[in-house]
Backbone as ProteinMPNN parsed JSONL, in Angstrom:
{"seq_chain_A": "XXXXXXXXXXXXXXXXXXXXXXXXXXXXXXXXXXXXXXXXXXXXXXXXXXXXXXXXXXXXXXXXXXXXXXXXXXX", "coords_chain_A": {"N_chain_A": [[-24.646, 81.663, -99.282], [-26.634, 81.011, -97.95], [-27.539, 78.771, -98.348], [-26.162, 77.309, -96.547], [-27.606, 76.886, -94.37], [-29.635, 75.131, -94.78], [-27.563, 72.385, -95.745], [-26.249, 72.13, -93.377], [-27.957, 70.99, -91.162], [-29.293, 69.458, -92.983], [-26.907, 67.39, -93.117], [-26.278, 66.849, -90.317], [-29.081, 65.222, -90.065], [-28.323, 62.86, -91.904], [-26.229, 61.847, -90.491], [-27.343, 60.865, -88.075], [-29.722, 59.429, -89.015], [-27.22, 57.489, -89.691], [-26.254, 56.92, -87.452], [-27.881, 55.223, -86.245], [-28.799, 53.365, -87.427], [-26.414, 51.356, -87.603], [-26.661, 50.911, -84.851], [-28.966, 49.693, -84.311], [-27.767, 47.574, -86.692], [-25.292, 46.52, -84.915], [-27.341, 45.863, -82.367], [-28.994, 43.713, -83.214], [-26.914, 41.597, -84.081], [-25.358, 41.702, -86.049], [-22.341, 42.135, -86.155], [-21.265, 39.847, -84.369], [-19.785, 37.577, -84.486], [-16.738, 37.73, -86.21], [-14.942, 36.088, -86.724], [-15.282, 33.65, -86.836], [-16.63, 33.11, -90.279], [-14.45, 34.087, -91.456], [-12.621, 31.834, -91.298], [-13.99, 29.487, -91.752], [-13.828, 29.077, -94.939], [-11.593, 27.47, -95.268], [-11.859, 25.06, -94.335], [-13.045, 21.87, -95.275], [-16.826, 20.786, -96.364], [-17.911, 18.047, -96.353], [-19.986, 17.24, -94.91], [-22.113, 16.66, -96.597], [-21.27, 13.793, -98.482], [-21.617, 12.274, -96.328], [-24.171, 11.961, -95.446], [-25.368, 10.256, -97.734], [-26.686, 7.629, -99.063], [-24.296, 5.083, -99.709], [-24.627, 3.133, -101.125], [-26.591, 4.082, -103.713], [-26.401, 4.748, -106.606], [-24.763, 7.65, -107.931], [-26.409, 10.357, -108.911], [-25.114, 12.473, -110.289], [-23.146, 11.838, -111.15], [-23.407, 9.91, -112.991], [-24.808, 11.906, -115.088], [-22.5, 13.612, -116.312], [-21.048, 11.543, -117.305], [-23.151, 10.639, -119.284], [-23.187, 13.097, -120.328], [-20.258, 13.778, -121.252], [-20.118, 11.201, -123.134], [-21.809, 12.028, -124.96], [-20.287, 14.858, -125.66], [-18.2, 13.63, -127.098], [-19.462, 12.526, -129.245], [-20.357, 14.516, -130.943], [-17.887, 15.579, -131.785]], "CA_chain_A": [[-24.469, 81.509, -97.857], [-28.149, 80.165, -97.118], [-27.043, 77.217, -98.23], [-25.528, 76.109, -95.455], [-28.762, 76.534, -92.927], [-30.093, 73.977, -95.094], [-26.806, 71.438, -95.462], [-25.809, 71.817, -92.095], [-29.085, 70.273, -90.438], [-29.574, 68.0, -93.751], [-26.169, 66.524, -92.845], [-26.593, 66.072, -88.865], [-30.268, 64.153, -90.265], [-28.033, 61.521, -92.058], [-25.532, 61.134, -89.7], [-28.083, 60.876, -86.985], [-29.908, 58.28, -89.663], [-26.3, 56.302, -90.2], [-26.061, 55.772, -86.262], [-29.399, 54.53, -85.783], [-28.601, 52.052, -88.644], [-25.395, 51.046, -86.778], [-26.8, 50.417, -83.551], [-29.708, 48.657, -85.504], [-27.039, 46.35, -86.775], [-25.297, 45.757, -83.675], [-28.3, 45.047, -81.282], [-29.263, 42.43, -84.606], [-26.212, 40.94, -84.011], [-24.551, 41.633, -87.103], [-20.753, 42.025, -85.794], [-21.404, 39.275, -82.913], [-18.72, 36.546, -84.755], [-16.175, 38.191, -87.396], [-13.364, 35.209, -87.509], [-15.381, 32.188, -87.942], [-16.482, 33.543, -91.616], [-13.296, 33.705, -92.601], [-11.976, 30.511, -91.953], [-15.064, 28.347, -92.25], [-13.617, 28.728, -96.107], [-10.273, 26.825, -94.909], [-12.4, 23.615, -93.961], [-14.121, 21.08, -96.178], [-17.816, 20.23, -96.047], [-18.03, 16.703, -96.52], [-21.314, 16.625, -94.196], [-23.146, 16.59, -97.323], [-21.625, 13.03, -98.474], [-22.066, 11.102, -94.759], [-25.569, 11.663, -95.737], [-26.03, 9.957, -99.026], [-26.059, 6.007, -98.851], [-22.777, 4.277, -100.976], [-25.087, 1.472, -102.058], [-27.182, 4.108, -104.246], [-25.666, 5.508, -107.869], [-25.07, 9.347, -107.921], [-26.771, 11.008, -110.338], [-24.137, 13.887, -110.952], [-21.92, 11.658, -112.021], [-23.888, 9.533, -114.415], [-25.196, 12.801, -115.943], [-21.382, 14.029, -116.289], [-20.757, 10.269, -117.898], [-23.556, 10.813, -120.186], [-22.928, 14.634, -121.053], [-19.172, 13.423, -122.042], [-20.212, 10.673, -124.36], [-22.633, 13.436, -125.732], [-19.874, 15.746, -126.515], [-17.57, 12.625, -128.06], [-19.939, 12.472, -130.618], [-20.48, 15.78, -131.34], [-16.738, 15.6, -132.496]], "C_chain_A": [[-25.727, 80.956, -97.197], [-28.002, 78.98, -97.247], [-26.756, 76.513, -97.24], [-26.229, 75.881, -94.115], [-29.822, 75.295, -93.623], [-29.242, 72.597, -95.263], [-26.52, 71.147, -94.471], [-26.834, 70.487, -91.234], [-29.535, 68.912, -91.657], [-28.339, 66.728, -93.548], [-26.223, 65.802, -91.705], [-28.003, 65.218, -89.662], [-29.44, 63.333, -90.674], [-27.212, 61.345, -91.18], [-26.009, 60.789, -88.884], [-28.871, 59.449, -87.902], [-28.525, 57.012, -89.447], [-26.196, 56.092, -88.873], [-27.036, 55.217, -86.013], [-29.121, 53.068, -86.617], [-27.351, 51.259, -88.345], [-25.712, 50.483, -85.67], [-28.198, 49.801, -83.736], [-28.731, 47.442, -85.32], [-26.501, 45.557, -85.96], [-26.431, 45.083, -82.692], [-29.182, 43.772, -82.173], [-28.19, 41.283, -84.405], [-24.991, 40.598, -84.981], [-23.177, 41.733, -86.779], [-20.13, 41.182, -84.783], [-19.916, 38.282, -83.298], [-18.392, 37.109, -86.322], [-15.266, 37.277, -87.506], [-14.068, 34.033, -88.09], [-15.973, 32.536, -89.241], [-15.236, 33.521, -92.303], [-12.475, 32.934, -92.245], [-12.76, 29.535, -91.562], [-14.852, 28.245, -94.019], [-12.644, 27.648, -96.445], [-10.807, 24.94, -94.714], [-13.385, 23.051, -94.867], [-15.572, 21.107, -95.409], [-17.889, 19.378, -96.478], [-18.942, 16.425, -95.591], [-22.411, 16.275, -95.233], [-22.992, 14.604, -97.842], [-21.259, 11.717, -97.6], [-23.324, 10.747, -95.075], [-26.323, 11.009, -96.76], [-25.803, 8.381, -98.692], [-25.307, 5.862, -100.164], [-23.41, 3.764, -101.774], [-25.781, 2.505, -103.619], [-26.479, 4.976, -105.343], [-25.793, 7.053, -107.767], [-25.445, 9.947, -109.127], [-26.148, 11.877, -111.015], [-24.115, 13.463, -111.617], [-22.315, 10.94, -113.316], [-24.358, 10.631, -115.315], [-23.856, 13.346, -116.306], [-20.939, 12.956, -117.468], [-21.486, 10.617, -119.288], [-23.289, 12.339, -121.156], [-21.353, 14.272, -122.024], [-19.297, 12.428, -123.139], [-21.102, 11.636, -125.331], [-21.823, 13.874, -126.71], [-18.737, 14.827, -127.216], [-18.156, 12.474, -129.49], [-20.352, 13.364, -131.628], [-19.51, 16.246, -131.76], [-16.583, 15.323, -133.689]], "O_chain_A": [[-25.766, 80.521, -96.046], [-28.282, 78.139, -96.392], [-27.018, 75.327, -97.043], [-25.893, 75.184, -93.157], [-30.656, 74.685, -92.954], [-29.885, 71.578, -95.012], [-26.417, 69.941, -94.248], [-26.449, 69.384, -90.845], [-29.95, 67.79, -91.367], [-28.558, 65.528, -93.713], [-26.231, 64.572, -91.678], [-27.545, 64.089, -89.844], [-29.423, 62.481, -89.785], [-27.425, 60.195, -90.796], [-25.221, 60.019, -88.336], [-28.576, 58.353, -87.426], [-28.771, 55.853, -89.114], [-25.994, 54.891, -88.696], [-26.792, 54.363, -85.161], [-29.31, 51.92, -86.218], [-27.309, 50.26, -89.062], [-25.074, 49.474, -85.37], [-28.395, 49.188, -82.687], [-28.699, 46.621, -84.403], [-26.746, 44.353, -85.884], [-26.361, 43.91, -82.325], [-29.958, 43.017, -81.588], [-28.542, 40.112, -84.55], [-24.091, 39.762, -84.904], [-22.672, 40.997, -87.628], [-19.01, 41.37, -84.307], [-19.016, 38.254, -82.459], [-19.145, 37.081, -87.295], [-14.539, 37.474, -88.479], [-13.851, 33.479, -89.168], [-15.49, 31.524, -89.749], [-14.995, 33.07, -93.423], [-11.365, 33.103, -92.75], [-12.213, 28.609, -90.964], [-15.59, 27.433, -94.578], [-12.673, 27.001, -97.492], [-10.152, 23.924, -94.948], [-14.412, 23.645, -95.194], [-15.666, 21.353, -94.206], [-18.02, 19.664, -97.668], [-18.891, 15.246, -95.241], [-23.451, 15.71, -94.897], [-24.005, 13.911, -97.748], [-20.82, 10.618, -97.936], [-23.719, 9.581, -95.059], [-27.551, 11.049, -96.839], [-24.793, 7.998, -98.101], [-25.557, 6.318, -101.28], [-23.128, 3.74, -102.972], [-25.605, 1.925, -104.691], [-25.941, 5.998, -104.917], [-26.873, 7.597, -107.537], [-24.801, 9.981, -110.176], [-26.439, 12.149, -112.179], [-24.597, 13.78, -112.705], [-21.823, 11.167, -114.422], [-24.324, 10.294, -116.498], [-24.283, 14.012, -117.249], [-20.5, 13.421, -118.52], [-20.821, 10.852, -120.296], [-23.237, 12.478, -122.378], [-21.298, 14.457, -123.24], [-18.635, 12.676, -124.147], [-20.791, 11.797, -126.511], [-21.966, 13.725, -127.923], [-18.239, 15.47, -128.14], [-17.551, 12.342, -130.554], [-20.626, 13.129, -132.805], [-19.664, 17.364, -132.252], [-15.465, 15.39, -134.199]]}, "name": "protein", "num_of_chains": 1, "seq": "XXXXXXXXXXXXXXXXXXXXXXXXXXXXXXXXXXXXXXXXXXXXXXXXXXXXXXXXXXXXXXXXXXXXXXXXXXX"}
């Protein structure tokens, strides 16, 4: 039964910790925008190639080119 003059007051300390850490997060801003996250997955990024000039060879793909004749011969 002493137990519980030490759980009682060790429990109010974390719950008294977990709102502080709550209202932390909010005044941070952490819950400010919950929809656009989930459907900024729904929409391409294609800002990445506006930014590359056409004229100049992509290196992926020649490394992709070369990796496949690679594993052709490795057959």
């Amino acid at each position: 039964m002493d137990i519980i003059y030490v759980l009682v007051p060790l429990s109010l300390a974390l719950l008294g910790i977990a709102v502080l850490i709550f209202f932390w997060a909010v005044k941070g801003g952490q819950f400010d925008d919950l929809d656009s996250p989930a459907h900024r997955i729904l929409f391409d990024d294609d800002d990445h190639l506006e930014k590359t000039d056409n004229n100049e060879p992509d290196s992926t793909s020649d490394k992709t080119t070369h990796d496949n004749k690679n594993t052709d011969k490795n057959r």
